[in-house]
N, C-alpha and C positions, 0 to 999 in steps of 0.2 A: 575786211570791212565792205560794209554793201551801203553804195551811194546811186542816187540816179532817181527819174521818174521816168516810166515807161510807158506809152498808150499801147496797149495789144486789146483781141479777143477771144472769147469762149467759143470753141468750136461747136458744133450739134451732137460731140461725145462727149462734151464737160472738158472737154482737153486746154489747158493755153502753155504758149510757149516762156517758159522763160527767158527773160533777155538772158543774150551771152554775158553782156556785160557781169552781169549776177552770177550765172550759172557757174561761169569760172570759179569764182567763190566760194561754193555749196561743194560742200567735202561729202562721200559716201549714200546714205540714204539718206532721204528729204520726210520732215515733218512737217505738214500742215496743220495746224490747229486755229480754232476760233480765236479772233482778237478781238481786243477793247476796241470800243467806237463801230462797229461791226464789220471791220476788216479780217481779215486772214491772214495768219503770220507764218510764212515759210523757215523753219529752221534747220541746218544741215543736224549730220549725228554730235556732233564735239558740242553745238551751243545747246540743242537738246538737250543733254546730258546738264548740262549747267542748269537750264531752267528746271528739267524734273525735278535739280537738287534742292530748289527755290520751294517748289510744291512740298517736295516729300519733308520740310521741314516746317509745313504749317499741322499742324494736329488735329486730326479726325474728331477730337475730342468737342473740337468747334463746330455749330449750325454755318456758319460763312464759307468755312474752309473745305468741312464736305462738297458744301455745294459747287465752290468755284473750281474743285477739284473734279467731279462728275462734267462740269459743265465744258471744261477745257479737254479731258483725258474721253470722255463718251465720244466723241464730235472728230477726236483725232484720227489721220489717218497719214501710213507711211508709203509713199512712192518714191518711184527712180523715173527721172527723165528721159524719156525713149532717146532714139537716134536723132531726133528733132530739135527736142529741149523740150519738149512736151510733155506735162502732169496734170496728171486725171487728178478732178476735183472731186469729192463723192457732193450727190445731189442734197444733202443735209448741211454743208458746208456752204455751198454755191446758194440757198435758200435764205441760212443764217447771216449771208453777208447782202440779201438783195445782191446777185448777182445776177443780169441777165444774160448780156454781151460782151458792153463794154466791159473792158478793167484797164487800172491805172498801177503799176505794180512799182513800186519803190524800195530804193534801197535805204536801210533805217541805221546804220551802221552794224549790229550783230544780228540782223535778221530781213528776212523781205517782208513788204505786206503787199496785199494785192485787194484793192478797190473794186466797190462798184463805179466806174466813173462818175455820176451823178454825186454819189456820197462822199468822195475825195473834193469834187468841186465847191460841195458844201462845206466841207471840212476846212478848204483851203480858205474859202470867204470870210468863216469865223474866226478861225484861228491868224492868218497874217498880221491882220491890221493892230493884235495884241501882243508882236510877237518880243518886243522890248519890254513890257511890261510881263511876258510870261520869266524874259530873263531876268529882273531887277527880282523878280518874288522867289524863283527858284536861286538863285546867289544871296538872296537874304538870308533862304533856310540854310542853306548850305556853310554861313559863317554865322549862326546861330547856337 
């Protein structure tokens, strides 16, 4: 389980360090791919595997589903974190997420994301202040 919020930053080679805290965590090889909200979602090999299975079971058949599939699987890319803890972001990812410098990297419990900090700041002022009402609507669906 990956919990936490981190303030790090992007080197002048795209490099940042994962916190330990996380890294621990992250089994074998690391997936980065584009996230919703335009975060970056780090996943090791085992939850990877899960999520492809999520993909591979929307059908090609669908306009939505090519696309979201292109749009996540194009963009991805696979590293190991050097002797530092450090993974290279490709410049397409780093662009797609407004990344300059800063970043804000959290742990989401089956995956990490990693912020632009300004975006994360926005994120957090929107979403807080709803966060009982985000619970009473998601617990409705759920005993619906």
């Amino acid at each position: 389980m990956f919990i936490g919020e981190y303030s790090y930053s992007i080197d002048e080679k795209g490099r940042v360090v994962l916190p330990p805290d996380l890294r621990s965590n992250l089994k074998g090889r690391v997936y980065v791919v584009k996230g919703f909200e335009r975060c970056l979602c780090v996943y090791d090999e085992s939850e990877w595997e899960r999520q492809k299975q999520s993909y591979a079971q929307l059908s090609d058949l669908g306009e939505k589903a090519r696309k979201l599939k292109r749009l996540i699987f194009s963009g991805m890319i696979e590293v190991s974190p050097d002797k530092q803890g450090r993974v290279k972001i490709s410049q397409p990812l780093l662009q797609y997420a407004e990344i300059d410098k800063e970043v804000i990297i959290v742990g989401v419990n089956d995956r990490v994301e990693i912020w632009a900090k300004e975006r994360w700041q926005r994120f957090l002022a929107d979403a807080e202040p709803a966060i009982e009402q985000l619970a009473e609507e998601l617990d409705a669906q759920r005993h619906q």
